[in-house]
C-alpha positions as CSV (number, residue, x, y, z in Angstrom):
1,X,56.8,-4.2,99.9
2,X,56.7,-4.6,95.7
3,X,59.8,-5.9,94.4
4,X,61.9,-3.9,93.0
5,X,61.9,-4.6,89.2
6,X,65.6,-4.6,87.7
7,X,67.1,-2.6,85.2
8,X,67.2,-3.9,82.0
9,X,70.0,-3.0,79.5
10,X,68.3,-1.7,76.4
11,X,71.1,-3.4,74.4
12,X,69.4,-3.9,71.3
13,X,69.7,-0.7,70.2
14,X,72.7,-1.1,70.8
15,X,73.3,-4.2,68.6
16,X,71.4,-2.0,66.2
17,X,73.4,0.7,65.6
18,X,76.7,-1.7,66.0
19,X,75.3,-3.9,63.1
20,X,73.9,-0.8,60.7
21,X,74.2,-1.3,56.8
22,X,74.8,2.3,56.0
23,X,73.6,5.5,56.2
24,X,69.8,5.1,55.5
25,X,69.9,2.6,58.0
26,X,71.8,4.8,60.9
27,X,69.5,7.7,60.6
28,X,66.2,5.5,60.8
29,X,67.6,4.0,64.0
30,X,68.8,7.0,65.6
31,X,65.3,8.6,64.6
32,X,63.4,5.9,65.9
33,X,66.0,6.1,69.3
34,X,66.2,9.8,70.2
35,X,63.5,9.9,72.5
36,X,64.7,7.0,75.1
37,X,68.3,7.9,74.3
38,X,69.4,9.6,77.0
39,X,67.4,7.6,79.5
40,X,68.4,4.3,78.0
41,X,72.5,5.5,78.5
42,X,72.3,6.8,82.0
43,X,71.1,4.1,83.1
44,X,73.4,2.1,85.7
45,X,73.9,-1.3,83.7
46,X,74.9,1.6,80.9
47,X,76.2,4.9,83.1
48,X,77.5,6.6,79.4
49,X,79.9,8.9,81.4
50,X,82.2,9.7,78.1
51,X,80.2,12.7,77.5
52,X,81.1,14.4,80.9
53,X,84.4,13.2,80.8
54,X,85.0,14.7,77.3
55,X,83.8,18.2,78.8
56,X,86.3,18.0,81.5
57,X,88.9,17.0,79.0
58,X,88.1,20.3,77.1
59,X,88.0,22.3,80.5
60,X,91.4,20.8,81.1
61,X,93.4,21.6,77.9
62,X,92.2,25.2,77.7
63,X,94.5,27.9,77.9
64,X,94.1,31.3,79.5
65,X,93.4,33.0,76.2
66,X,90.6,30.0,75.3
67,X,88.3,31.0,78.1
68,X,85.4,28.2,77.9
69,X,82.7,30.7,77.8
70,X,84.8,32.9,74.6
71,X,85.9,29.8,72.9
72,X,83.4,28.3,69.3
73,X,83.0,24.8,69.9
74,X,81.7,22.1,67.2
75,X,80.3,19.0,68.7
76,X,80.3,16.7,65.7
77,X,77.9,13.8,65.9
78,X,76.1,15.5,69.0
79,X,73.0,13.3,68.8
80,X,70.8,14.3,71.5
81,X,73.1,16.9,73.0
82,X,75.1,14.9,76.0
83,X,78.5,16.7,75.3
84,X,76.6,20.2,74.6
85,X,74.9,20.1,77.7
86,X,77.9,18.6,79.9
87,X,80.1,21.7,78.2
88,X,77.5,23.9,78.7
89,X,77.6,23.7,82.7
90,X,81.2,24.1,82.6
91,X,80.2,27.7,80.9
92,X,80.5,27.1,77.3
93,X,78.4,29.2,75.2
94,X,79.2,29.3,71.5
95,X,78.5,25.7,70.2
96,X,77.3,24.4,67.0
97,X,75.9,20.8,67.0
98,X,76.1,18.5,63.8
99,X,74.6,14.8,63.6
100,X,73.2,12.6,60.7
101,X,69.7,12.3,62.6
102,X,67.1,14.7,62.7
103,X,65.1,12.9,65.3
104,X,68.5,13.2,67.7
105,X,68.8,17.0,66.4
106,X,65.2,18.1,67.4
107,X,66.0,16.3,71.0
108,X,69.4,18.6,70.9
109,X,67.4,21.6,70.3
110,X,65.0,21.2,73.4
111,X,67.9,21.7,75.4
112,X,68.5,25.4,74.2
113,X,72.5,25.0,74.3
114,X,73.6,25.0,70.6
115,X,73.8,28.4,68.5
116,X,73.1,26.3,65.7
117,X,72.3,22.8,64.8
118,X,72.5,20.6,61.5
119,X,72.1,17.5,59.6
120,X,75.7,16.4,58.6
121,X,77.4,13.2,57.1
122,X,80.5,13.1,58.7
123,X,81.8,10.2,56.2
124,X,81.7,13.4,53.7
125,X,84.0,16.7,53.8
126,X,82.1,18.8,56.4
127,X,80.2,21.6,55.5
128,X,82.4,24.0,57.6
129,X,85.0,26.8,57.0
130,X,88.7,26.1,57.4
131,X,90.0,27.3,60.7
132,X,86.9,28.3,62.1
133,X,86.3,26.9,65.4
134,X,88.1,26.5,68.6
135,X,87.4,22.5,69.6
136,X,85.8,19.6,68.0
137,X,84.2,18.1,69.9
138,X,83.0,13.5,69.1
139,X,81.9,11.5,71.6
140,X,80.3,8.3,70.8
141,X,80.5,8.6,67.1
142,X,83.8,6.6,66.1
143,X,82.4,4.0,67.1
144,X,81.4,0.3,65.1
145,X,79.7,1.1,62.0
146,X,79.9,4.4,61.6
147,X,82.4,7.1,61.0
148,X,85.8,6.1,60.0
149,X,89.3,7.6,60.9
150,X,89.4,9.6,57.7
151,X,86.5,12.1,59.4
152,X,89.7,12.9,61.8
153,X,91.7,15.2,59.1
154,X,88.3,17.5,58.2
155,X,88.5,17.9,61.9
156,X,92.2,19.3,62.2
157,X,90.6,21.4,58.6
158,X,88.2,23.4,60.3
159,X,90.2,23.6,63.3
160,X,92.4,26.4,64.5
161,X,96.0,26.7,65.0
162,X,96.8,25.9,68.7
163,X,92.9,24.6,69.0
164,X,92.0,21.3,70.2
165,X,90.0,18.1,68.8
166,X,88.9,15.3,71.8
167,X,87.3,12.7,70.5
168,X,86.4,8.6,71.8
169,X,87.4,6.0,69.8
170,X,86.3,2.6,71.2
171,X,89.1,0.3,72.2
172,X,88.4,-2.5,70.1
173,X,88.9,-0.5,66.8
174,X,91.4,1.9,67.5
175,X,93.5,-0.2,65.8
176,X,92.0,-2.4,63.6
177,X,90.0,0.1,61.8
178,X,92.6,2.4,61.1
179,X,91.9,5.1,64.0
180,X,95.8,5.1,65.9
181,X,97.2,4.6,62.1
182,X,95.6,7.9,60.9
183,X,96.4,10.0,64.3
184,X,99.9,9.1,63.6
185,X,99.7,10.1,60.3
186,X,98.4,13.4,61.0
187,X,101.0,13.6,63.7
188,X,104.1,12.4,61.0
189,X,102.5,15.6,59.0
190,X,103.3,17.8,61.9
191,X,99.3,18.8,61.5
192,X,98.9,17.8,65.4
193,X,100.3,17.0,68.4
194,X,98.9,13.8,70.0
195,X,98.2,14.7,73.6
196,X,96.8,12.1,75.2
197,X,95.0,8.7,73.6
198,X,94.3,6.8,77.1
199,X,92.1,4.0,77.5
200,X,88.9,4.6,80.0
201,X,85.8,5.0,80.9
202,X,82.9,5.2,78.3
203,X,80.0,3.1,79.5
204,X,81.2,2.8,82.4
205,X,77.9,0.4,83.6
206,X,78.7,-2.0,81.0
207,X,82.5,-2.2,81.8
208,X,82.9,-0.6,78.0
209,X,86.2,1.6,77.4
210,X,87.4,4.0,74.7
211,X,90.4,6.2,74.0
212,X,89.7,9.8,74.8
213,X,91.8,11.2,72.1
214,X,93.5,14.6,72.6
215,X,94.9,16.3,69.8
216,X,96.5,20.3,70.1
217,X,96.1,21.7,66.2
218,X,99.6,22.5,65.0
219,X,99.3,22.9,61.2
C-alpha cells in the first residue's frame, strides 16, 4: 500500500498576504492565489470554516420581514466567493460581491451566485448608495495588512435601518489596530447596536480564531 502523502499547509501565501506592502502588492497576490484558494483553505491543517459560520450568523439574526431569499446582501471583500456560496445554500439570492482582485472576482463569477460583481478598495469610501442593502457581509478581510476599522462606518453608510453588518476580525488585532475602539465608537454614536463580538472559530485547522462581529444598524 503507497503511503499516504501528508497534507501540507500552504502557509506561504499566507505569510504573503499577512506581510503585503500595499495595495499593488495585495492584488498581485490574490491574483496570482485565486485558483488554489479555495482548495488551499479547506484543507484540514487550514478547515477556513468562518465563511459558513458567517452565513449562519446571517440566517440567525434575520427577522421575519428579512426573508433570506427577499433580503440584498453585499459581501464585501468576497474573494473567490466562500461567503456567497455558503449564503447562497441557505436561499439567498440578491447578492453583490466586491473585492480588490480580479483574479479572486473571475473565480466568484464561475460560481453563478452574485447579481453583480466588482473591483473595490475597501480602504476608500465605497462605491455604493447610502441605505441600499440589507447585510454586509466581510469574512476574512479585516485581517493583518489589509483593511482597517475605518471600512466599518461606510458599512453602517450603505446599510439599512434595522439591517445587519457581520464581519471577522482576527483576534490578535481587534484591539491593537483599532477594530473594538471603532465598534464602540459607532456604538457611542447610537449608529449600531453591537450584538455579539465573540471569539471563535476561523481556521479552525490551524487553531486560528476571530471575532464574528454582529452589528443591528440603528442610525
Amino acid at each position: 500500500m503507497a503511503e499516504k502523502k501528508p497534507v501540507t499547509t500552504n502557509i506561504e501565501w499566507l505569510n504573503r498576504a499577512y506581510s503585503a506592502k500595499g495595495l499593488t502588492d495585495l492584488r498581485s497576490l490574490y491574483d496570482e492565489w485565486a485558483a488554489s484558494y479555495d482548495t488551499d483553505l479547506v484543507q484540514p491543517n487550514q478547515d477556513y470554516v468562518a465563511p459558513t459560520l458567517c452565513a449562519a450568523t446571517v440566517a440567525k439574526y434575520l427577522t421575519p420581514s428579512q426573508p433570506l431569499d427577499k433580503i440584498k446582501i453585499l459581501d464585501a471583500g468576497c474573494g473567490t466567493g466562500l461567503v456567497g456560496g455558503a449564503l447562497a445554500k441557505l436561499g439567498a439570492k440578491h447578492i453583490d460581491g466586491i473585492d480588490l482582485s480580479p483574479g479572486m472576482l473571475k473565480q466568484a463569477g464561475n460560481l453563478r451566485v452574485y447579481e453583480k460583481l466588482d473591483t473595490c478598495d475597501l480602504s476608500k469610501p465605497l462605491e455604493v448608495e447610502s441605505d441600499s442593502v440589507d447585510v454586509v457581509t466581510c469574512i476574512g478581510t479585516l485581517t493583518h495588512a489589509h483593511v482597517g476599522p475605518e471600512v466599518l462606518s461606510e458599512f453602517v453608510r450603505v446599510t439599512k435601518k434595522d439591517g445587519w453588518i457581520v464581519a471577522t476580525v482576527l483576534d490578535d488585532i481587534w484591539e491593537p489596530v483599532g477594530y473594538r475602539a471603532e465598534v464602540d465608537k459607532l456604538v457611542r454614536e447610537k449608529k449600531v447596536e453591537l450584538v455579539s463580538a465573540d471569539s471563535g472559530d476561523y481556521r479552525r485547522g490551524a487553531g486560528v480564531s476571530a471575532r464574528m462581529v454582529v452589528m443591528k444598524v440603528i442610525k
